[in-house]
PyMOL CGO cylinders between C-alpha atoms (Angstrom):
from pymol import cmd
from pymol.cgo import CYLINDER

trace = [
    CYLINDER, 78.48, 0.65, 8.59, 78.74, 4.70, 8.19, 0.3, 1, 1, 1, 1, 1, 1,
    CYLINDER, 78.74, 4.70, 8.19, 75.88, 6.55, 8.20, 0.3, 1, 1, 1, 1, 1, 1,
    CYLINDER, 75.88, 6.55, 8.20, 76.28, 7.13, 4.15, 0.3, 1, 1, 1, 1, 1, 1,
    CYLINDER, 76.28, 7.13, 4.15, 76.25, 3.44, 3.65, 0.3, 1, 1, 1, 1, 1, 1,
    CYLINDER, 76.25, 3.44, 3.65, 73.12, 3.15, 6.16, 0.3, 1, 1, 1, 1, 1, 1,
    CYLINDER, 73.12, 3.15, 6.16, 71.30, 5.66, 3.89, 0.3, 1, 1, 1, 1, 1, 1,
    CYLINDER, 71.30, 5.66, 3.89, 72.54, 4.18, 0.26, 0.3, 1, 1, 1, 1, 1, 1,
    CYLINDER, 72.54, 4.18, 0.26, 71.00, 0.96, 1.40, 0.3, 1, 1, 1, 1, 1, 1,
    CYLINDER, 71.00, 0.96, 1.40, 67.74, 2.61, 2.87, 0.3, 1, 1, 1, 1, 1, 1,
    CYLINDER, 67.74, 2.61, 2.87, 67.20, 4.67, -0.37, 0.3, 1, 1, 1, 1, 1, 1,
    CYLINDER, 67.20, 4.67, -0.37, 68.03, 1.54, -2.52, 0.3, 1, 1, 1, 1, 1, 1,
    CYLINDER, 68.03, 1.54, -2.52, 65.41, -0.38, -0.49, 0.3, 1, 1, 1, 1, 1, 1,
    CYLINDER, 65.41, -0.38, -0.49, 62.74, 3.00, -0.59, 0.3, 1, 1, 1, 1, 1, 1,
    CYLINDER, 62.74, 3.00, -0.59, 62.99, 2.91, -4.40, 0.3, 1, 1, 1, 1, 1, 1,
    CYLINDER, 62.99, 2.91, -4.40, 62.68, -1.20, -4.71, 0.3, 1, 1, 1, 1, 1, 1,
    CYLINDER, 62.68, -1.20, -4.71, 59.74, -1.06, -2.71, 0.3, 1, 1, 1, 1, 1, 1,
    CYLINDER, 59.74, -1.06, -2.71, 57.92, 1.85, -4.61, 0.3, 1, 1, 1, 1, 1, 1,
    CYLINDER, 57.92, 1.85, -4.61, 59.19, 0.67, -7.99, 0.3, 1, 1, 1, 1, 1, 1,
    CYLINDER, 59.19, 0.67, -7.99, 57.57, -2.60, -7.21, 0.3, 1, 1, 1, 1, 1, 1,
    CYLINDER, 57.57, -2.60, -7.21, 54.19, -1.16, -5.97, 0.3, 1, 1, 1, 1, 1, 1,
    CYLINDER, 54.19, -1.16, -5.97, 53.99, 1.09, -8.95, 0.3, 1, 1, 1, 1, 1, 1,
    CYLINDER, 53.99, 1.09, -8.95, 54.27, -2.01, -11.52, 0.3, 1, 1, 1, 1, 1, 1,
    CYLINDER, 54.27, -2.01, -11.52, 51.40, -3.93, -9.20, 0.3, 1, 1, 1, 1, 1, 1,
    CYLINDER, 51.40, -3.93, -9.20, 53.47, -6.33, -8.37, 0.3, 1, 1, 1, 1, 1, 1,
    CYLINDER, 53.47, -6.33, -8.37, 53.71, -8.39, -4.89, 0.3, 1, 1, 1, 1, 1, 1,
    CYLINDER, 53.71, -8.39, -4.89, 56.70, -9.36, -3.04, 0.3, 1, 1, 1, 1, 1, 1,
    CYLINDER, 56.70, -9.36, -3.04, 55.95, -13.34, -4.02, 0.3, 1, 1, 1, 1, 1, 1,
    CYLINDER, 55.95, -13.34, -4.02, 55.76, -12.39, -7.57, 0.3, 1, 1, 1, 1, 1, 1,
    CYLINDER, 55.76, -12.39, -7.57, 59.00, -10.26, -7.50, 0.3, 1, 1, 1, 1, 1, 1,
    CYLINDER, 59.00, -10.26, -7.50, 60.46, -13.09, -5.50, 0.3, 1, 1, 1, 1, 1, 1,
    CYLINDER, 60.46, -13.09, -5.50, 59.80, -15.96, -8.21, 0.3, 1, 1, 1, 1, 1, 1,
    CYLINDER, 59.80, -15.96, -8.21, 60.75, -13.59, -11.20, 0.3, 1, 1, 1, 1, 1, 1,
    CYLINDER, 60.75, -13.59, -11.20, 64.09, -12.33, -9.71, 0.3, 1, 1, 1, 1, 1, 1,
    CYLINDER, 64.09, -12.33, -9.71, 64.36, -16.31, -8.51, 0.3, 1, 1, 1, 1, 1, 1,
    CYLINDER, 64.36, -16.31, -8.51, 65.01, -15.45, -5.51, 0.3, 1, 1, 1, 1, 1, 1,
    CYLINDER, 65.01, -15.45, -5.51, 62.91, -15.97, -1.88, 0.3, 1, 1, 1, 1, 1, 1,
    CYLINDER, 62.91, -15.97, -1.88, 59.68, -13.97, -0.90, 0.3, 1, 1, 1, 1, 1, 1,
    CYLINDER, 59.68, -13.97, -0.90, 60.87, -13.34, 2.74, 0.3, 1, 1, 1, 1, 1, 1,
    CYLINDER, 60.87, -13.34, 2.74, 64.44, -12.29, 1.45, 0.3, 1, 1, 1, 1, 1, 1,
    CYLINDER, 64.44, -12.29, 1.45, 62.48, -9.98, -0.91, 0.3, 1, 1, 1, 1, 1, 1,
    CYLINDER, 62.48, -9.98, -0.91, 61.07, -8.57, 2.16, 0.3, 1, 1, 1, 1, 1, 1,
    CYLINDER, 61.07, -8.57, 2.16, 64.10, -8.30, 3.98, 0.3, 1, 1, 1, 1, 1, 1,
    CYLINDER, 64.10, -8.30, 3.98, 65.95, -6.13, 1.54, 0.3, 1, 1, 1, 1, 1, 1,
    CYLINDER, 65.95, -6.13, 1.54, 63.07, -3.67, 1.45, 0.3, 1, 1, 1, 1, 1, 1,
    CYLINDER, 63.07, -3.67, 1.45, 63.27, -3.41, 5.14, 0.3, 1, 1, 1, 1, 1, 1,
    CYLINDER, 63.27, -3.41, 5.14, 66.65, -2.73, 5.04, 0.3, 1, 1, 1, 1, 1, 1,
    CYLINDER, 66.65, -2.73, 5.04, 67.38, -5.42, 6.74, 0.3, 1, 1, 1, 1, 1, 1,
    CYLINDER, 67.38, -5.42, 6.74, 69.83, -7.27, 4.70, 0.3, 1, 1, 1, 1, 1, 1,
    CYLINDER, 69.83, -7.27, 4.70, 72.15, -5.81, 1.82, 0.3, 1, 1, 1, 1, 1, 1,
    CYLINDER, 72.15, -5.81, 1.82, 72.00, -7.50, -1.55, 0.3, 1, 1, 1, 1, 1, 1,
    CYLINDER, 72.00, -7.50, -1.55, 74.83, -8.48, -3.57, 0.3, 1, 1, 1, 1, 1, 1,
    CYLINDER, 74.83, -8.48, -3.57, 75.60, -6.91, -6.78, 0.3, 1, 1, 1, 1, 1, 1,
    CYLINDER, 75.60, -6.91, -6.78, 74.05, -9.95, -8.19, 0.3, 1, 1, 1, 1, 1, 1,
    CYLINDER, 74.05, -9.95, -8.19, 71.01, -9.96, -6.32, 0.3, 1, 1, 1, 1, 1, 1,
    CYLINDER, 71.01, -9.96, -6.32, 70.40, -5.98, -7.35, 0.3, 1, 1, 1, 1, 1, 1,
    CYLINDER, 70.40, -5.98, -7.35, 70.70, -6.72, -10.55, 0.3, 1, 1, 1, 1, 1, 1,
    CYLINDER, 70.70, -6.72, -10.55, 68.44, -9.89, -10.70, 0.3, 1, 1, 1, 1, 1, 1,
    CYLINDER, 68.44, -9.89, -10.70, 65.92, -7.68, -8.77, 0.3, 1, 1, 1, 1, 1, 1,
    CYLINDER, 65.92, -7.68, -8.77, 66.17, -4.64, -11.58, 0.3, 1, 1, 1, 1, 1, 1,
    CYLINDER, 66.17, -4.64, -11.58, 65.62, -7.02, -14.33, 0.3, 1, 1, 1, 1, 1, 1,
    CYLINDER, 65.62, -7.02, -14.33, 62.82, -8.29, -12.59, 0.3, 1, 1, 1, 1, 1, 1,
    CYLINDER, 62.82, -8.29, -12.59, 61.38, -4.87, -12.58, 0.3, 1, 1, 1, 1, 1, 1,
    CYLINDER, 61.38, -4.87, -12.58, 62.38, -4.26, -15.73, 0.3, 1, 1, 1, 1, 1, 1,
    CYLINDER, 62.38, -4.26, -15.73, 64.82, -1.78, -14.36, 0.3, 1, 1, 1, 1, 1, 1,
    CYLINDER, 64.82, -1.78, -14.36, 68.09, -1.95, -16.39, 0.3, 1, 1, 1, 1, 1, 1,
    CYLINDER, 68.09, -1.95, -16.39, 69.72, 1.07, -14.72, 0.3, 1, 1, 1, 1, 1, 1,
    CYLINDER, 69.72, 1.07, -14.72, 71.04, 0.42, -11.63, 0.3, 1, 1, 1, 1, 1, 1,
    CYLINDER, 71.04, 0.42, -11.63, 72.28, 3.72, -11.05, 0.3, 1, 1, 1, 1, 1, 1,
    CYLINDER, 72.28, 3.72, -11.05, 68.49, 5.05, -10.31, 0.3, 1, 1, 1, 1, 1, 1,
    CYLINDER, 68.49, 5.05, -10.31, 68.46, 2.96, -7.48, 0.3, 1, 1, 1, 1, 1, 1,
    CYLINDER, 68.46, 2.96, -7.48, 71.66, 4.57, -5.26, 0.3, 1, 1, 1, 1, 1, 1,
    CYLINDER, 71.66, 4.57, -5.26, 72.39, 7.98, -7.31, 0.3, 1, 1, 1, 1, 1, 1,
    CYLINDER, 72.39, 7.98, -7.31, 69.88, 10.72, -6.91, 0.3, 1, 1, 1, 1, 1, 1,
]
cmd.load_cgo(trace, "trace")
């Protein structure tokens, strides 16, 4: 992975993370709406693993974020 793709997913899992504190909402909650699992919730905002288009957009409905492009494009 280049160092552009390292910081795409690092700023994609910055702006998750403070999206999802700002609406009060935990991991586990985020988890179950998005229907997806609390530790790989956890993951991705660590950086740690790179969700699928699919996944990203699961998550952003779940936050009620229907713009993708705020996530990767500053």
């Amino acid at each position: 992975m280049t160092n552009e793709e390292k910081q795409i997913v690092l700023r994609f899992a910055m702006q998750m993370r403070s999206c999802r504190e700002a609406k009060g909402i935990s991991q586990e909650k985020l988890a179950e709406f998005a229907k997806l699992h609390r530790t790989y919730i956890g993951s991705v905002e660590r950086a740690e693993k790179i969700p699928s288009l699919v996944t990203i957009v699961k998550i952003a409905k779940a936050l009620n974020q229907y713009s993708v492009n705020s996530y990767v494009i500053d």
